[in-house]
C-alpha positions as CSV (number, residue, x, y, z in Angstrom):
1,X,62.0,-42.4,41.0
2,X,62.3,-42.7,37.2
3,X,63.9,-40.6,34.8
4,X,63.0,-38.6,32.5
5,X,63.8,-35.3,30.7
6,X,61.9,-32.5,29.5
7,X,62.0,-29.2,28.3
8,X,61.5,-26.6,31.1
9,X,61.2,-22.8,31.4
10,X,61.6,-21.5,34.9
11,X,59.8,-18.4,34.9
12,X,56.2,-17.3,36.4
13,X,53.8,-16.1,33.7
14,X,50.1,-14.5,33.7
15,X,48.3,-15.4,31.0
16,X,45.2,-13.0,30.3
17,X,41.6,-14.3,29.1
18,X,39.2,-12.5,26.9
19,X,37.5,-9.7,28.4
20,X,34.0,-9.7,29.5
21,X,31.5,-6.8,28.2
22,X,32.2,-5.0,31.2
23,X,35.9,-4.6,30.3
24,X,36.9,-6.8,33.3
25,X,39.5,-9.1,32.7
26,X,39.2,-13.0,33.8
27,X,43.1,-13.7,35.3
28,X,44.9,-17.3,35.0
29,X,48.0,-17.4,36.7
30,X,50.2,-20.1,35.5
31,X,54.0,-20.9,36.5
32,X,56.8,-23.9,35.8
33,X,59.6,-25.2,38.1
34,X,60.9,-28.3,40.0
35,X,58.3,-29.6,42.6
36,X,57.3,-32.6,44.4
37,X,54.4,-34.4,43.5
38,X,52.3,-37.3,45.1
39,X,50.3,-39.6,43.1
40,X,47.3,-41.2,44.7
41,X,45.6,-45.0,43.7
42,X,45.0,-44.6,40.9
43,X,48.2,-43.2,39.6
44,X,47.4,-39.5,39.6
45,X,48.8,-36.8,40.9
46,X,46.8,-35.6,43.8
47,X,49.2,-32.9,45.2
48,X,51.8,-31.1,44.6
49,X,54.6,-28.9,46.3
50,X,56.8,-26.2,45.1
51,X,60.5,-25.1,46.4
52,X,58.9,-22.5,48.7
53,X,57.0,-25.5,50.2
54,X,53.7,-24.3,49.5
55,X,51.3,-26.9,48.2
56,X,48.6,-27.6,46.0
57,X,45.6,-29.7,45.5
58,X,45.6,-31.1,41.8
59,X,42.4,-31.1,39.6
60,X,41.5,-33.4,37.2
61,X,44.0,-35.7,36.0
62,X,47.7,-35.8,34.8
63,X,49.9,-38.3,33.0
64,X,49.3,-41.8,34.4
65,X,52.5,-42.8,36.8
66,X,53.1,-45.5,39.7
67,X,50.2,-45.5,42.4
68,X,51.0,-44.1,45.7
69,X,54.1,-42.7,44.8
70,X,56.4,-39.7,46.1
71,X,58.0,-37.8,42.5
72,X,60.5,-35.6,41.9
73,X,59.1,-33.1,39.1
74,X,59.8,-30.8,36.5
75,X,55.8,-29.5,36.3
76,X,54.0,-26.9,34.4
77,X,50.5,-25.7,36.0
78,X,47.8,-23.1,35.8
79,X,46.0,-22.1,39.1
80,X,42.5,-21.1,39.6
81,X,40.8,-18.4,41.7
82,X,40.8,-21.3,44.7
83,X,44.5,-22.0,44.1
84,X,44.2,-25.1,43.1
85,X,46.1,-27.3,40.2
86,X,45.7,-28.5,36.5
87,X,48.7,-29.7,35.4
88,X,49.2,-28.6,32.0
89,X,52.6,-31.3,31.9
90,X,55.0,-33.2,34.7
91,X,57.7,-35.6,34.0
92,X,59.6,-37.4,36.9
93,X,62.9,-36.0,36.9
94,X,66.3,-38.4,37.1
95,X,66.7,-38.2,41.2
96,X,68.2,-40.6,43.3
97,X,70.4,-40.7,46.5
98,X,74.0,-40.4,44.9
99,X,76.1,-43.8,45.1
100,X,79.7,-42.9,46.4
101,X,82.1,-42.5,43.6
102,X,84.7,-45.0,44.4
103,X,82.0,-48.0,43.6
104,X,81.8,-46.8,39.8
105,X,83.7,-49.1,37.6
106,X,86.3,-47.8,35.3
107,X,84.2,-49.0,32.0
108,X,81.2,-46.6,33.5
109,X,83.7,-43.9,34.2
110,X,83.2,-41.8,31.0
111,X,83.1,-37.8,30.9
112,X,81.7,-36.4,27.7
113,X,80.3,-32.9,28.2
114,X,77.4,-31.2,29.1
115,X,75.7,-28.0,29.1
116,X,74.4,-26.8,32.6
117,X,71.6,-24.4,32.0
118,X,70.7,-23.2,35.5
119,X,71.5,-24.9,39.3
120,X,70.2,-24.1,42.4
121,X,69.3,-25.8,45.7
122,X,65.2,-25.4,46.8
123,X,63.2,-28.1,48.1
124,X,66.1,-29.9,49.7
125,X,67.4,-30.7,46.1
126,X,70.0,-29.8,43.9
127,X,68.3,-29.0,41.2
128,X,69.7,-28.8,37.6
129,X,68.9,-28.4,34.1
130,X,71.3,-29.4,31.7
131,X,71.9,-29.2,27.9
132,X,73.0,-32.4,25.7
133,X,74.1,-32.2,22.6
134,X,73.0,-34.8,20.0
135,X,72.9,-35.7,16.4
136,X,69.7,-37.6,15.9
137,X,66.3,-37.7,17.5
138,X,66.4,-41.1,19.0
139,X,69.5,-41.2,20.0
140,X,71.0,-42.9,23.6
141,X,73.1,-41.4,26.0
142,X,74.2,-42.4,29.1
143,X,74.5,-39.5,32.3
144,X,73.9,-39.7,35.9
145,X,75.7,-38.7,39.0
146,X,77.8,-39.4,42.2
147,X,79.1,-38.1,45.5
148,X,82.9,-37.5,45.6
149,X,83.9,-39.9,48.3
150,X,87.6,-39.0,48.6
151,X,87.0,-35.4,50.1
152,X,85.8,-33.8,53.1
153,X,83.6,-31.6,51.0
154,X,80.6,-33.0,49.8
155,X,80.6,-32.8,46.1
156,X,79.1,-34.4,43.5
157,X,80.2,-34.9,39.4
158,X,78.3,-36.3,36.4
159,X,79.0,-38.6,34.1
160,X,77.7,-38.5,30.7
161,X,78.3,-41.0,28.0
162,X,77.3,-40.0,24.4
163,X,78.6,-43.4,22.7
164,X,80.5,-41.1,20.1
165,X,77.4,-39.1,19.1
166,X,77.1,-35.6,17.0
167,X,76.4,-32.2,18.5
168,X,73.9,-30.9,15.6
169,X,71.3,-29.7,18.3
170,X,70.2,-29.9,22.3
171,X,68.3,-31.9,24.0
172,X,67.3,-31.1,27.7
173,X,67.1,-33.0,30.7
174,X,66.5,-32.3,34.7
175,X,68.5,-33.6,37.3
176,X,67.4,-33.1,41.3
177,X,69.6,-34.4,43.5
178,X,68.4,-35.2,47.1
179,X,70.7,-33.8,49.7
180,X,69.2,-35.0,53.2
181,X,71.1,-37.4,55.0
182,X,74.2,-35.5,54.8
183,X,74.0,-33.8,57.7
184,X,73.9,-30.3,56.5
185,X,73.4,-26.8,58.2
186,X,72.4,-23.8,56.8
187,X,74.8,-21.4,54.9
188,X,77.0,-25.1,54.3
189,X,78.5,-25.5,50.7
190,X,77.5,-28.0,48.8
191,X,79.9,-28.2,45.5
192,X,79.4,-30.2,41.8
193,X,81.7,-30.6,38.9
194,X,81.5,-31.2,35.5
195,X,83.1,-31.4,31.8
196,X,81.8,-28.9,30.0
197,X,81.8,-28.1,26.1
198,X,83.6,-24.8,26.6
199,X,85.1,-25.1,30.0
200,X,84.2,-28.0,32.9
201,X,82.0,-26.3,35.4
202,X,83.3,-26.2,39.2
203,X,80.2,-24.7,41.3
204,X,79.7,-23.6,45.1
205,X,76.6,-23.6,46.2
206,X,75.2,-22.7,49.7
207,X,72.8,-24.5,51.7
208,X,69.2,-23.1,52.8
Protein backbone atom coordinates (compact mmCIF):
# COMPACT_ATOMS: atom_id res chain seq x y z
CA UNK A 1 0.00 0.00 0.00
CA UNK A 2 1.28 3.60 -0.35
CA UNK A 3 1.37 6.27 1.90
CA UNK A 4 -0.10 9.12 2.30
CA UNK A 5 -1.56 11.55 4.76
CA UNK A 6 -4.53 13.62 4.99
CA UNK A 7 -6.63 15.56 7.10
CA UNK A 8 -9.50 13.53 8.70
CA UNK A 9 -12.45 14.19 10.92
CA UNK A 10 -14.00 11.13 12.42
CA UNK A 11 -17.43 12.04 13.01
CA UNK A 12 -20.89 11.21 11.17
CA UNK A 13 -22.66 14.22 9.87
CA UNK A 14 -26.19 14.87 8.04
CA UNK A 15 -26.07 17.42 5.81
CA UNK A 16 -29.60 18.99 4.92
CA UNK A 17 -30.73 20.03 1.27
CA UNK A 18 -33.02 22.85 0.33
CA UNK A 19 -36.50 22.23 0.97
CA UNK A 20 -39.07 21.40 -1.56
CA UNK A 21 -42.51 23.59 -1.74
CA UNK A 22 -44.10 21.08 0.26
CA UNK A 23 -41.72 21.75 3.22
CA UNK A 24 -40.26 18.19 2.88
CA UNK A 25 -36.69 18.00 3.35
CA UNK A 26 -34.40 16.03 0.71
CA UNK A 27 -31.67 14.11 3.36
CA UNK A 28 -27.84 13.38 2.39
CA UNK A 29 -26.21 11.46 4.88
CA UNK A 30 -22.56 11.82 4.71
CA UNK A 31 -19.67 10.31 7.22
CA UNK A 32 -15.61 10.09 7.32
CA UNK A 33 -13.41 7.31 8.87
CA UNK A 34 -10.72 4.59 8.05
CA UNK A 35 -12.03 1.97 5.53
CA UNK A 36 -10.98 -0.41 3.04
CA UNK A 37 -11.33 0.22 -0.39
CA UNK A 38 -10.94 -1.93 -3.75
CA UNK A 39 -10.10 -0.46 -6.92
CA UNK A 40 -11.25 -2.14 -10.05
CA UNK A 41 -9.35 -1.93 -13.85
CA UNK A 42 -9.40 0.90 -14.38
CA UNK A 43 -8.01 2.18 -11.18
CA UNK A 44 -11.20 3.23 -9.46
CA UNK A 45 -12.64 2.50 -6.47
CA UNK A 46 -15.36 0.19 -6.94
CA UNK A 47 -16.16 -0.73 -3.20
CA UNK A 48 -15.66 0.09 -0.20
CA UNK A 49 -15.90 -1.16 3.54
CA UNK A 50 -16.09 0.50 6.84
CA UNK A 51 -14.77 -0.77 10.50
CA UNK A 52 -18.32 -2.23 11.22
CA UNK A 53 -17.65 -4.27 8.00
CA UNK A 54 -20.59 -3.02 6.16
CA UNK A 55 -19.92 -2.28 2.52
CA UNK A 56 -20.63 -0.05 -0.20
CA UNK A 57 -20.87 0.14 -3.83
CA UNK A 58 -18.98 3.28 -5.14
CA UNK A 59 -20.59 5.70 -7.84
CA UNK A 60 -18.88 7.49 -10.27
CA UNK A 61 -15.26 7.91 -9.95
CA UNK A 62 -12.58 8.80 -7.33
CA UNK A 63 -8.95 9.68 -7.44
CA UNK A 64 -7.11 7.48 -9.95
CA UNK A 65 -4.82 4.67 -7.95
CA UNK A 66 -3.22 1.20 -8.89
CA UNK A 67 -5.73 -1.20 -10.79
CA UNK A 68 -6.96 -4.08 -8.97
CA UNK A 69 -5.81 -3.15 -5.87
CA UNK A 70 -6.84 -3.80 -2.03
CA UNK A 71 -6.32 0.02 0.06
CA UNK A 72 -6.13 0.92 3.31
CA UNK A 73 -8.17 4.43 3.53
CA UNK A 74 -8.79 7.44 5.21
CA UNK A 75 -12.27 8.22 2.99
CA UNK A 76 -14.86 10.86 3.09
CA UNK A 77 -18.40 9.90 1.39
CA UNK A 78 -21.95 10.97 1.03
CA UNK A 79 -24.59 8.15 0.61
CA UNK A 80 -27.72 8.15 -1.31
CA UNK A 81 -31.29 6.91 -0.66
CA UNK A 82 -29.93 3.34 -2.20
CA UNK A 83 -26.87 3.43 0.09
CA UNK A 84 -24.51 3.68 -2.24
CA UNK A 85 -21.06 5.75 -2.55
CA UNK A 86 -19.55 9.09 -4.01
CA UNK A 87 -16.52 9.60 -2.59
CA UNK A 88 -16.09 13.16 -1.84
CA UNK A 89 -11.92 12.32 -1.03
CA UNK A 90 -9.75 8.97 -0.10
CA UNK A 91 -6.09 8.79 0.30
CA UNK A 92 -4.24 5.43 0.88
CA UNK A 93 -3.11 5.52 4.29
CA UNK A 94 0.84 4.49 5.40
CA UNK A 95 -0.10 0.50 6.26
CA UNK A 96 2.13 -2.19 6.13
CA UNK A 97 2.83 -5.50 8.00
CA UNK A 98 5.33 -4.16 10.78
CA UNK A 99 9.13 -5.33 10.27
CA UNK A 100 10.48 -6.62 13.72
CA UNK A 101 12.39 -4.00 15.49
CA UNK A 102 15.71 -5.64 15.90
CA UNK A 103 16.35 -5.35 11.92
CA UNK A 104 16.26 -1.42 12.07
CA UNK A 105 19.60 0.02 11.81
CA UNK A 106 20.90 2.33 14.38
CA UNK A 107 21.17 5.38 11.67
CA UNK A 108 17.21 4.78 11.14
CA UNK A 109 16.72 4.56 14.78
CA UNK A 110 15.61 8.20 15.41
CA UNK A 111 12.70 9.35 17.92
CA UNK A 112 11.50 12.88 17.36
CA UNK A 113 7.98 13.40 18.63
CA UNK A 114 4.60 13.16 17.64
CA UNK A 115 1.23 14.02 18.36
CA UNK A 116 -1.31 11.12 18.52
CA UNK A 117 -4.71 12.50 17.85
CA UNK A 118 -7.03 9.45 18.27
CA UNK A 119 -6.23 5.28 18.26
CA UNK A 120 -8.40 2.57 18.10
CA UNK A 121 -8.49 -0.90 16.64
CA UNK A 122 -11.69 -1.55 13.93
CA UNK A 123 -11.27 -3.42 10.81
CA UNK A 124 -8.48 -5.56 12.03
CA UNK A 125 -6.21 -2.40 12.10
CA UNK A 126 -4.71 -0.26 14.48
CA UNK A 127 -5.71 2.69 13.32
CA UNK A 128 -4.07 6.13 14.17
CA UNK A 129 -4.10 9.61 13.43
CA UNK A 130 -1.22 11.58 14.40
CA UNK A 131 -0.14 15.18 14.60
CA UNK A 132 3.45 16.46 13.16
CA UNK A 133 4.78 19.45 13.73
CA UNK A 134 6.57 21.38 10.99
CA UNK A 135 8.04 24.62 9.95
CA UNK A 136 7.46 24.86 6.21
CA UNK A 137 4.94 23.55 3.81
CA UNK A 138 7.13 21.28 1.85
CA UNK A 139 8.92 20.00 4.21
CA UNK A 140 10.30 16.00 4.64
CA UNK A 141 9.96 13.95 7.47
CA UNK A 142 10.70 10.61 7.95
CA UNK A 143 8.00 8.21 10.46
CA UNK A 144 6.98 4.74 10.21
CA UNK A 145 6.61 1.88 12.50
CA UNK A 146 7.73 -1.58 14.05
CA UNK A 147 6.84 -4.52 16.26
CA UNK A 148 8.82 -4.78 19.46
CA UNK A 149 10.60 -8.11 18.98
CA UNK A 150 12.21 -8.42 22.47
CA UNK A 151 8.83 -8.91 24.44
CA UNK A 152 6.21 -11.31 24.87
CA UNK A 153 3.65 -8.61 24.35
CA UNK A 154 3.07 -7.55 21.12
CA UNK A 155 3.80 -3.97 20.74
CA UNK A 156 4.63 -1.73 18.35
CA UNK A 157 6.61 2.04 18.45
CA UNK A 158 7.18 4.72 15.80
CA UNK A 159 9.85 6.30 14.62
CA UNK A 160 9.70 9.74 13.34
CA UNK A 161 12.59 11.68 11.90
CA UNK A 162 12.06 15.54 11.41
CA UNK A 163 15.82 16.16 10.03
CA UNK A 164 15.96 19.11 12.66
CA UNK A 165 12.72 20.88 11.52
CA UNK A 166 10.51 23.71 13.28
CA UNK A 167 7.29 23.19 15.10
CA UNK A 168 5.33 26.51 13.70
CA UNK A 169 2.22 24.42 12.79
CA UNK A 170 0.67 20.57 12.29
CA UNK A 171 0.50 18.62 9.70
CA UNK A 172 -1.68 15.26 9.87
CA UNK A 173 -1.10 11.93 8.73
CA UNK A 174 -2.98 8.31 9.18
CA UNK A 175 -1.28 5.24 10.18
CA UNK A 176 -3.40 1.62 10.11
CA UNK A 177 -1.55 -0.99 11.16
CA UNK A 178 -2.54 -4.51 10.15
CA UNK A 179 -2.76 -6.85 13.00
CA UNK A 180 -3.59 -10.44 11.45
CA UNK A 181 -1.12 -12.94 11.60
CA UNK A 182 -0.46 -12.48 15.11
CA UNK A 183 -2.48 -14.86 16.39
CA UNK A 184 -4.85 -12.81 18.43
CA UNK A 185 -8.05 -13.59 20.43
CA UNK A 186 -10.55 -11.40 21.49
CA UNK A 187 -10.27 -9.15 24.65
CA UNK A 188 -6.04 -9.65 23.85
CA UNK A 189 -3.97 -6.41 24.40
CA UNK A 190 -2.32 -5.09 21.80
CA UNK A 191 0.16 -2.15 23.20
CA UNK A 192 2.12 0.96 21.12
CA UNK A 193 4.64 3.48 22.32
CA UNK A 194 5.74 6.67 21.44
CA UNK A 195 7.77 10.05 22.08
CA UNK A 196 5.55 12.49 22.53
CA UNK A 197 5.92 16.46 22.60
CA UNK A 198 4.58 16.71 26.16
CA UNK A 199 4.97 13.19 27.50
CA UNK A 200 5.77 9.71 25.25
CA UNK A 201 2.47 7.89 24.93
CA UNK A 202 2.41 4.19 26.34
CA UNK A 203 -1.20 2.76 25.17
CA UNK A 204 -3.21 -0.61 25.90
CA UNK A 205 -5.48 -1.38 23.68
CA UNK A 206 -7.86 -4.48 23.52
CA UNK A 207 -8.57 -6.65 20.77
CA UNK A 208 -12.21 -7.07 19.09
Amino acid sequence: MRRTGIVLVLACTIALLAACKDDREEIETMFSGFMTGQTNAQGYLSVLKDDFGKLYTVNGKSDKLRPDTIYRLVASITLDEDNKASVIQAVPTISYIAPPDSIIPDSMRVKDPIMIESIYIGGGYMNVSIGIKVKKENTQHSLFYTCLDNTDKLKFTFYHNAYGDGDVYTKHAYVSIPLYGYGLAKNDTVFLSCKGYQEDYDYKLIYK
